[in-house]
N, C-alpha and C positions, 0 to 999 in steps of 0.2 A: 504494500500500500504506500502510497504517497503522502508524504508528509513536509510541511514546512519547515520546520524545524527537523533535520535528519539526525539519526545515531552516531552515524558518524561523518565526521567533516571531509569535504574535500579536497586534494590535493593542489599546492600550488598552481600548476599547470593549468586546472578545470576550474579552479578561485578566476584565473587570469582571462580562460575563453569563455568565461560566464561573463564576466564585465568586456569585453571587445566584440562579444555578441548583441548584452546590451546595448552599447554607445555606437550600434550599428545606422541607428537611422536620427543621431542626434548632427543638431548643424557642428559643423568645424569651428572650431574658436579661431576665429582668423581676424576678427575686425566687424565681421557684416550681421550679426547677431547682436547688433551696440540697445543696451540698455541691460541686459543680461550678461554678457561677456566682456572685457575691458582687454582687449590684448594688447601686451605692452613690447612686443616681439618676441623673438626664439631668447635671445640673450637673457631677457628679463624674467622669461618663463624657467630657465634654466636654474638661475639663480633661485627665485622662487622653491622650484622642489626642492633644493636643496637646503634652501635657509627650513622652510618646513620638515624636511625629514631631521635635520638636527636637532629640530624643537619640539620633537613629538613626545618625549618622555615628559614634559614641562606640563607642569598644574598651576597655572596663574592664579589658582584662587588659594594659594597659600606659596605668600609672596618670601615668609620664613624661609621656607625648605627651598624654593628656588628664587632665589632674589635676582636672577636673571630675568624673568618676570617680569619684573617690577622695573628693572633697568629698561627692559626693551618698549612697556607702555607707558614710563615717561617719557621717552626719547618719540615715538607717535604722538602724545599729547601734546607735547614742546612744539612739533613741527606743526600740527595742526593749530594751534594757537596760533603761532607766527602766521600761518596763511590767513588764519580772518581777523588778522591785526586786533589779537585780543588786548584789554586792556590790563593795569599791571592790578594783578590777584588774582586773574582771572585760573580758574582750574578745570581739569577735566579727567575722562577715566575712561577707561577700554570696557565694550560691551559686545554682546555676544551677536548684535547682529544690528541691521539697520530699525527693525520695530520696535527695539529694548532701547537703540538710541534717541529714538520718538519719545516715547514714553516718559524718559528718562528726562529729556526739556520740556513736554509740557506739563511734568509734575515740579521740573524746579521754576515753570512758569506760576503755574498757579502757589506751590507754596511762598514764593516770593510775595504775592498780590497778597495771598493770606499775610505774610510778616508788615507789612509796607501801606499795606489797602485794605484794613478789615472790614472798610464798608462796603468791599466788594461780598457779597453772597452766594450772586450768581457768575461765576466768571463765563464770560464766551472767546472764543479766539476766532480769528477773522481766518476762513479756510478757501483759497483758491479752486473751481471745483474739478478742479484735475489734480488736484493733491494726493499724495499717496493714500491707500486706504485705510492705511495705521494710524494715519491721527484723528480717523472717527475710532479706530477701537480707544487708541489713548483716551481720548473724550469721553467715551461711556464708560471706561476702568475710575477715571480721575474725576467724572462728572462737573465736566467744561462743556458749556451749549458753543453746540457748531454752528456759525455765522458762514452760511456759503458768499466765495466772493465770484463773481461772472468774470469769466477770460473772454478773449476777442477770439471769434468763431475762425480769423485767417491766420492769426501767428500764436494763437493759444497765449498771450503774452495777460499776466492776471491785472483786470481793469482796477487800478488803484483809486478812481472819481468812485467808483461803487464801493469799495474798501472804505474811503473819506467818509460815503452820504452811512455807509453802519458803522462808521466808529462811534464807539457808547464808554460812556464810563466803565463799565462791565467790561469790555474788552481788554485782559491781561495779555492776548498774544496774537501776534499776524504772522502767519504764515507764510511763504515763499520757497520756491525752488528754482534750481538752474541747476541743469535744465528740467523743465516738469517733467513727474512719471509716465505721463502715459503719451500725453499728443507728440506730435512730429517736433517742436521745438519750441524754445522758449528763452528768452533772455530778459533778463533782469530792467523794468522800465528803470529811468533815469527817474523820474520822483518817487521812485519807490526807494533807490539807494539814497534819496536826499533825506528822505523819513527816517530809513533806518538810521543814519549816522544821527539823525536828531532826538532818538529814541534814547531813554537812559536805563533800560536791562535788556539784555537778548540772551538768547538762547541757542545753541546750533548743534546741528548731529551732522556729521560725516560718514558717509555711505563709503565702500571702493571706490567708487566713481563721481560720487555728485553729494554736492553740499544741500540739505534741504536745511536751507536758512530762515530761524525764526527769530522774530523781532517781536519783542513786548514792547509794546507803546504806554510807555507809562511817563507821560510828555509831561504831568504835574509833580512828577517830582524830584526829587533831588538826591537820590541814593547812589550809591556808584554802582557802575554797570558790575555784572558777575554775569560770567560766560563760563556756560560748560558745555567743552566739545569732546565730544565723545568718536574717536577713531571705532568703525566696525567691522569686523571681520567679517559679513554676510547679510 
């Protein structure tokens, strides 16, 4: 009989034409697959297995026993800072994937507004509606109301005037990406990065490939900004 789970394992060899059987009718990571695949060429890829097979015995969540660890995700966080010209204090941390790095800024969006804006109750964040689909899960774990914002039907670029006419008091976060998840392309409007730089907290997660940059508009006050970018592995 047939069973999923087998008595006993199989050999190297049939482990190897079970998976090249598999990835029989998957695309080539070559470039042409972009939004799912990031190729960075042969050289890059090279290196890659390689730094990965070295670091396969490593358990980053116990930074004691391997403090390699901890060397190698502040040297990622460091460098990710430096790219969104974070400001001085700003901190961040290695998570396990691109939804855990969602998460992880709109809960330090909203506990900021709780620290900062008690009289916020209801907080909402301003959501592009090509936004990834993680930050309605985040919203409904964290209970943040979703404020959709309307993109432009030819360049999916997100209409920042409609952003303007629902900002509310309530609103602890605006969301953004570049480029968006899902349409053809996207690029960052020019009064959207004027807003950001005038905002005084944000928030940001780093995917492999793409920043989905969030901006808390919290324009009345006076706190200093605190960025956490979160490098992710998936």
């Amino acid at each position: 009989m047939s069973t999923s789970f087998p008595e006993k394992g199989k050999s190297r060899d049939e482990v190897l034409a079970a998976l090249t059987q598999a990835r029989a009718r998957d695309r080539k990571s070559d470039g042409r697959a972009f939004a799912f695949v990031y190729d960075p060429g042969e050289e890059a890829r090279t290196l890659a297995r390689e730094a990965f097979a070295a670091c396969m015995p490593i358990n980053g969540l116990d930074p004691t026993v391997y403090p390699s660890a901890r060397t190698l995700e502040n040297g990622v966080v460091k460098a990710c800072l430096e790219l969104m010209h974070a400001p001085e204090g700003a901190v961040g941390t290695a998570t396990a994937g691109g939804t855990e790095s969602v998460m992880l800024a709109v809960k330090s969006a909203r506990e900021f507004a709780r620290k900062t804006r008690p009289e916020v109750t209801k907080p909402k964040m301003l959501l592009p509606v090509t936004a990834h689909a993680c930050f309605h899960k985040a919203a409904h774990y964290l209970g943040v109301e979703v404020v959709p914002v309307d993109v432009h039907e030819e360049t999916f670029r997100a209409d920042v005037s409609d952003a303007e006419r629902k900002m509310s008091a309530d609103v602890i976060l605006v969301v953004g990406s570049a480029p968006s998840y899902n349409p053809r392309r996207h690029r960052r409007h020019p009064r959207f990065r004027r807003r950001s730089r005038r905002s005084t907290a944000r928030s940001c997660t780093w995917t492999p490939a793409w920043a989905a940059a969030c901006f808390r508009f919290c324009e009345k006050q006076a706190s200093p900004v605190r960025t956490s970018t979160s490098p992710s592995r998936g």
